[in-house]
C-alpha positions in Angstrom: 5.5 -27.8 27.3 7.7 -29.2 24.5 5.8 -30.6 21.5 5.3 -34.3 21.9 8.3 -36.5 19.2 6.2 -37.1 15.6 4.6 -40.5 15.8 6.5 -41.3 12.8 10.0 -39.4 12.1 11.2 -38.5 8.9 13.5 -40.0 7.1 15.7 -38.1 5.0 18.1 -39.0 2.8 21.6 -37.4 1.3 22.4 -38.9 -2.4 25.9 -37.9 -3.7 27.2 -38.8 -7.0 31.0 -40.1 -6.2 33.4 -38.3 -8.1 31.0 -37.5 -10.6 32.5 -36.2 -13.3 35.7 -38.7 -13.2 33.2 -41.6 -12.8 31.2 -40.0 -15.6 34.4 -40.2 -18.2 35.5 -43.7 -16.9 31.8 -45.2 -18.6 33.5 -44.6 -21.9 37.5 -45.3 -20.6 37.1 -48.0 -18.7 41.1 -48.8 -19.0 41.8 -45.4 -17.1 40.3 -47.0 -13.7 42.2 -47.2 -10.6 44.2 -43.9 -12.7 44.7 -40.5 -11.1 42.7 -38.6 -13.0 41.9 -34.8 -12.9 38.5 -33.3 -15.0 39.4 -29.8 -15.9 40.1 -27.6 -18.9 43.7 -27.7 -19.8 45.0 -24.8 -20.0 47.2 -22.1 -17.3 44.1 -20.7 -15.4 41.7 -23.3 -15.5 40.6 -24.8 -11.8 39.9 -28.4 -10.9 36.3 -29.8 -11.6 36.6 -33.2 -9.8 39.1 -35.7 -9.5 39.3 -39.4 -9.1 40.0 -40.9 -5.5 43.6 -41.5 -6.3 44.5 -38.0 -7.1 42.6 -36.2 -3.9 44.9 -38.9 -2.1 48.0 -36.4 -3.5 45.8 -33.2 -2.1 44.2 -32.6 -5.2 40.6 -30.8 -4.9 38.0 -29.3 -6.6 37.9 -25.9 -7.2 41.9 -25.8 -6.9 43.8 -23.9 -9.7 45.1 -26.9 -12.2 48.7 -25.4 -11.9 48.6 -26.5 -8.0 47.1 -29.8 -8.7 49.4 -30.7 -11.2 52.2 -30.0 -8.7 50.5 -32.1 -6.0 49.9 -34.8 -8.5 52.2 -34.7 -11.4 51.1 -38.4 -12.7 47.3 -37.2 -13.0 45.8 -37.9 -16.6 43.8 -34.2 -17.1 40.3 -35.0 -19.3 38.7 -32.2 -20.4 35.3 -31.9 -19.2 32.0 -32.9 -21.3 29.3 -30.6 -19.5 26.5 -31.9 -21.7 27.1 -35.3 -20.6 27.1 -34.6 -17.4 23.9 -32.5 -17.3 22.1 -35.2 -19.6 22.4 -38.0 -17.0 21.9 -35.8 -14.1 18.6 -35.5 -15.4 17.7 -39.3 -15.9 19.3 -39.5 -12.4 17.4 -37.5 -11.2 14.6 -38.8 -12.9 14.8 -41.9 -11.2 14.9 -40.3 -7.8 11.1 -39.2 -9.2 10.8 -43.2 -8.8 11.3 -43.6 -5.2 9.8 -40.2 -4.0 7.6 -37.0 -5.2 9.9 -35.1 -2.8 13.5 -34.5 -4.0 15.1 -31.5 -3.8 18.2 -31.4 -6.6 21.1 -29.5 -4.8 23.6 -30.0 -8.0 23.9 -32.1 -11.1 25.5 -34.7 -8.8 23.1 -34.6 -5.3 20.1 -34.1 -4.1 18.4 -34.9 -0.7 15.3 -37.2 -1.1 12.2 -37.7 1.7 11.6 -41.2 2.1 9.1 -40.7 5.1 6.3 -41.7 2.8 8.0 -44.3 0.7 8.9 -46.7 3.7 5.3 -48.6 3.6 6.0 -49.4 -0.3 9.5 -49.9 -0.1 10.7 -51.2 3.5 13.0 -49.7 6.1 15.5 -46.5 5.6 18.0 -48.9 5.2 16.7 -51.1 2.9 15.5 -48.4 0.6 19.2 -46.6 1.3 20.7 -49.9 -0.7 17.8 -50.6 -3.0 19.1 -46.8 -4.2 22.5 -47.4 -4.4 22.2 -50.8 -6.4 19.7 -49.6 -8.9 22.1 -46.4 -9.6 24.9 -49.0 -10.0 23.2 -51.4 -12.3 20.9 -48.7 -14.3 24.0 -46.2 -14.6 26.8 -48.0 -13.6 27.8 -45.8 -11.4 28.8 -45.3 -7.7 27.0 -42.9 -5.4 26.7 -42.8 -1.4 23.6 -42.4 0.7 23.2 -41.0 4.1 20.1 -41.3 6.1 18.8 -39.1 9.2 16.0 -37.6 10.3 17.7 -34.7 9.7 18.8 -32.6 6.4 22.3 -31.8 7.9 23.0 -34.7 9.6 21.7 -36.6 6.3 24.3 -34.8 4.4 27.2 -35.2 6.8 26.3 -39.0 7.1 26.7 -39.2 3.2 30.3 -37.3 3.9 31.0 -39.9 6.2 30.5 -42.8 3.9 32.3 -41.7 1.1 33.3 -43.3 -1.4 30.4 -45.5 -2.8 29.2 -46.2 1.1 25.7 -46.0 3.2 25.1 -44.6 6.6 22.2 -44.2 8.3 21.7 -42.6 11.4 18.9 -43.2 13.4 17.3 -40.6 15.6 17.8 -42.1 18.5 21.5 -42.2 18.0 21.7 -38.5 16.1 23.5 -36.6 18.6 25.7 -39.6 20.1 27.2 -39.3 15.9 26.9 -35.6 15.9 28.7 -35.2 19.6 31.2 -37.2 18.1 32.2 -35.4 15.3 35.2 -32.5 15.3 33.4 -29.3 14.2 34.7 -29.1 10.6 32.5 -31.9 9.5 29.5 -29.5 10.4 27.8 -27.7 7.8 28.4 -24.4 7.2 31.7 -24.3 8.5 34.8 -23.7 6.3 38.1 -22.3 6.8 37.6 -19.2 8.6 35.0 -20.7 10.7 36.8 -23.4 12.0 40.0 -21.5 13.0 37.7 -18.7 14.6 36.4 -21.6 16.3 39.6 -22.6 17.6 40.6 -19.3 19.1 37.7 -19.4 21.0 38.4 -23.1 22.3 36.4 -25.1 20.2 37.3 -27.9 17.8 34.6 -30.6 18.5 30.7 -30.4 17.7 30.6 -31.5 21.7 32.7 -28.5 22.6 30.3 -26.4 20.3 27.6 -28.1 21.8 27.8 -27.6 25.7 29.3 -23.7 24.6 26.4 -21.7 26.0 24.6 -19.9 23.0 24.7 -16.4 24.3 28.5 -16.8 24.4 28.4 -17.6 20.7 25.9 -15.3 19.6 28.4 -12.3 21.5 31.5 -13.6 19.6 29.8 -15.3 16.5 26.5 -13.4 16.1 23.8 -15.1 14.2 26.5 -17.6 13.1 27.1 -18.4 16.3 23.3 -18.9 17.1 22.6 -21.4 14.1 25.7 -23.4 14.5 24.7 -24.0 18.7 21.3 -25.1 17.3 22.8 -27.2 14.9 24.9 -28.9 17.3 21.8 -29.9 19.0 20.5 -31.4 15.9 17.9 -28.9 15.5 16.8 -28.7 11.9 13.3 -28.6 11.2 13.9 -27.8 7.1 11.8 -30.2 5.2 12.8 -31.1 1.4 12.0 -28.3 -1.1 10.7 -30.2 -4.7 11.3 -28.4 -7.6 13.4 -25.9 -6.5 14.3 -23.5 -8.8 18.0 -21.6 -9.1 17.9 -17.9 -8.4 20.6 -17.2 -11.4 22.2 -19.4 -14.1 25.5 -17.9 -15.1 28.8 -19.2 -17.4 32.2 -17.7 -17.3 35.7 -17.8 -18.9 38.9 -17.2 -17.7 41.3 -16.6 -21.0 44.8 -18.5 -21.4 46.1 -15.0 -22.3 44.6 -11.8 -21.3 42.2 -10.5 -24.0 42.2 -7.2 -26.0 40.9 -7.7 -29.1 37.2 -6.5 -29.3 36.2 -9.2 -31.7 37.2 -11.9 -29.5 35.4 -10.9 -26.5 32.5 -10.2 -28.2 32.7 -13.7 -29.9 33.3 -14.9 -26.2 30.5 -13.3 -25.1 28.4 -15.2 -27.8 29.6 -18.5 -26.9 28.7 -18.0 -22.9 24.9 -16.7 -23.8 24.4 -19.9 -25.9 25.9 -21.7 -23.3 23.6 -20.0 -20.4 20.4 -20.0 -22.8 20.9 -23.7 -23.5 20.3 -23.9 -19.3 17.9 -21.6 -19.0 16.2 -24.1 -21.3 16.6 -27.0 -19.4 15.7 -25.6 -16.2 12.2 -24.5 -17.7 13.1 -20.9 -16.8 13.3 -17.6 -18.3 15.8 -14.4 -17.0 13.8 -11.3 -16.4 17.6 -9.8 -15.9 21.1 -10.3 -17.0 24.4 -9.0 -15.7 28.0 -9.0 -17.1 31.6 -9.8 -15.1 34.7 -8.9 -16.3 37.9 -9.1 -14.4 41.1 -7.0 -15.7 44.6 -8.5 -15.8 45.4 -6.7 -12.6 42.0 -8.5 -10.7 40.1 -5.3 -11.2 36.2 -6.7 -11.5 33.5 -5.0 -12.9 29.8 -6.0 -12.9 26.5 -4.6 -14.6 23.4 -5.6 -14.7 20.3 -4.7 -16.6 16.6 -5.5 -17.1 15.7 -7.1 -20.3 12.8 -6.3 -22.1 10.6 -9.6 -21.4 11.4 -12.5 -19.4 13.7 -14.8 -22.2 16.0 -17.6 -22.7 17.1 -16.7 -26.1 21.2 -16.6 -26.5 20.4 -14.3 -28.9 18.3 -11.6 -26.6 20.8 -12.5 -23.5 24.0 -11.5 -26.1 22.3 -8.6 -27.5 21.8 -6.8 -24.1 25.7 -7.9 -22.9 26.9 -5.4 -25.9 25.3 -2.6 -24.9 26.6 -3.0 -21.7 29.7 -3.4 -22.6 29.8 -0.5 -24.6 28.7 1.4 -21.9 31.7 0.4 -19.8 33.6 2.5 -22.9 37.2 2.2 -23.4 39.0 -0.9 -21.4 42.0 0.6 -19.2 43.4 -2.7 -19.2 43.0 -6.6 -20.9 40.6 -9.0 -19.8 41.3 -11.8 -17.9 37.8 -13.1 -17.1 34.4 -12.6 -18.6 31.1 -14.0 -16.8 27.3 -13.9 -17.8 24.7 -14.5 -15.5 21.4 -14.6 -16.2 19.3 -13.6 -13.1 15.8 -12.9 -11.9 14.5 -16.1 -13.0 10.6 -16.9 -13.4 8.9 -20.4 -14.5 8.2 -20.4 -18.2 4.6 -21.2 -17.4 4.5 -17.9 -15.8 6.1 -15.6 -18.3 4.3 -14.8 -21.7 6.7 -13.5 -24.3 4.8 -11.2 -26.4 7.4 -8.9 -27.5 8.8 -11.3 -29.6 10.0 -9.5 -32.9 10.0 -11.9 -36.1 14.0 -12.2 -36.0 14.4 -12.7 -32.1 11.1 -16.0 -32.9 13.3 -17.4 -35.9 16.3 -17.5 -34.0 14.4 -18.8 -30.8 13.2 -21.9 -33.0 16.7 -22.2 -34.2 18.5 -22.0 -30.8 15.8 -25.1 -30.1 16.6 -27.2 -32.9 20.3 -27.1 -31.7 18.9 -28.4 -28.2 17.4 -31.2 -29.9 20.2 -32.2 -32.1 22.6 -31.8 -29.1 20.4 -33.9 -26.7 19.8 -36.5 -29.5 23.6 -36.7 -30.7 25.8 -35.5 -27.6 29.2 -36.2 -29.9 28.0 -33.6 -32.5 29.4 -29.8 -31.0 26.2 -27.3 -31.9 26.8 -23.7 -32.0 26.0 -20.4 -33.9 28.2 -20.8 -37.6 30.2 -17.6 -36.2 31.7 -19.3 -33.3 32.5 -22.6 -35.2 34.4 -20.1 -38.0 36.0 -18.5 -35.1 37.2 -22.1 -33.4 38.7 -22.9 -37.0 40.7 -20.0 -37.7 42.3 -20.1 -34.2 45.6 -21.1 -34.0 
């Protein structure tokens, strides 16, 4: 017998931050509006962050190396991005989600899917509470985001795809798989590139196609791929919202202008990316039990190693110390580096993790690492970092 329909469905909803780092700039450049604009460091290598409306209408998009964009859109202003900024209001963003439910589930700095099932009674219909969300974002922010509603996590998520930019849809349940039938089968989740041309060699470029496909069919071509995607085509998503969900790693990375040699520099690099991951790991609440090293050689060659630190930790300083050692276990470098990344991994709730070990020198420069937080979060324009990087940054050319 199939389970009787809940007396009361959820309701789900999608929040995405539009363009959130271009919109982010524009509060302090309002004249740039309407602009194309592209967020990304300017230099040869560097990818695309975001970019405004405008500039995606060229073909611009995120995670595209800045050479291409610039090609696509050769009138796009490039702002360099201001990651403190954008982390600092994530948090009051998402601190106001805290207003409207105890269940949000932060995806990114910029979205997060919120459970509205219990907030209806106090705050009206899905609807209602999908525009009272959008307004008070506007007018406590001033900035645009767009809500999707569903019973559904997915089909929450595609609705808010859907809307874009600065737009609401809701889908009720009784209309979920009249929207979802309705759909081609790249607006499904889960399905990039590769999926979707697979897809289509096998005859399918609709969710409706995907739909009345019979799942053993899938499963033999598609394997457990094929299996989720035929469920999800029915709308069949039982995953409720996770609170609180904590990231399994926290990493930074650099890809140089110039491939590197010089020892000093990439061990100077390798400072700047453990500040940058401990002032994170901070944040989050969390402290890395592990941490692992990337480096990439000029001819794409990439290496990884990973260790086990001594105690759980989000000091910069314990993160860097380890990083050296494993780098000097690598030995001699066959070529120049390209890219260098840090990841700290294995990640535990600082309520959870006593740090005993602490030597006197790794507690001072704990306190200090701190301090730097706090001047950072109280003056965002003031750039902290350890006195060697700031020497460094001075006496480059």
């Amino acid at each position: 017998m199939a389970p009787s329909p809940p007396a009361h469905p959820r309701v789900l909803a999608h929040v995405d931050m539009d363009a959130y780092y271009v919109e982010v700039e524009l509060l302090s450049r309002p004249e740039l509006r309407g602009r194309k604009i592209i967020v990304a460091q300017d230099s040869g290598r560097s990818v695309v962050l975001s970019a405004s409306y405008q500039a995606r209408a060229d073909g611009v998009r995120s995670a595209m190396p800045l050479a291409r964009a610039r090609q696509l859109s050769p009138e796009a202003l490039v702002i360099s991005p201001h990651m403190e900024l954008y982390r600092d209001l994530s948090r009051r963003i998402m601190g106001y989600f805290d207003t409207i439910t105890d269940a949000v589930e932060q995806l990114s700095v910029d979205e997060a899917f919120l459970d509205l099932t219990g907030a209806r009674r106090r705050l009206g219909g899905p609807e209602e509470i999908g525009r009272k969300i959008r307004r008070e974002i506007r007018e406590e922010f001033d900035l645009p985001a767009t809500v999707g509603i569903a019973d559904r996590k997915f089909i929450a998520k595609i609705a808010s795809t859907r809307a874009k930019p600065d737009g609401l849809l809701l889908v009720p349940p009784h209309r979920r798989l009249e929207f979802l039938h309705s759909l081609p089968v790249t607006a499904m989740w889960g399905v990039g590139g590769k999926t979707a041309e697979s897809l289509k060699a096998f005859g399918i470029t609709t969710v409706l196609q995907l739909a009345q496909t019979p799942e053993p069919a899938l499963r033999r071509r598609f394997g457990v791929t094929g299996t989720a995607l035929h469920r999800l085509a029915w709308g069949e998503d039982a995953r409720e919202v996770q609170p609180h969900r904590i990231e399994k790693s926290i990493g930074a990375e650099e890809t140089f202008a110039e491939d590197l040699e010089d020892e000093a520099r990439l061990r100077a690099e390798l400072l700047r990316l453990s500040h940058r991951v401990g002032v994170r790991l901070r944040e989050s609440g969390v402290s890395a039990e592990g941490i692992s090293l990337k480096l990439r050689y000029s001819d794409f060659e990439t290496l990884t190693r990973s260790t086990t630190l001594p105690h759980p930790t989000h000091s910069a300083l314990t993160i860097y110390n380890r990083l050296v050692v494993l780098l000097q276990r690598l030995g001699e470098r066959p070529q120049p580096v390209r890219l260098v990344g840090v990841r700290a991994e294995r990640l535990v709730d600082e309520g959870g993790s006593l740090q005993l070990s602490f030597d006197q020198t790794e507690t001072n420069w704990l306190e200090a690492e701190t301090a730097l937080d706090a001047i950072a979060k109280k003056f965002p324009q003031i750039q902290t970092a350890p006195a060697s990087l700031l020497r460094a940054r001075r006496q480059d050319p």
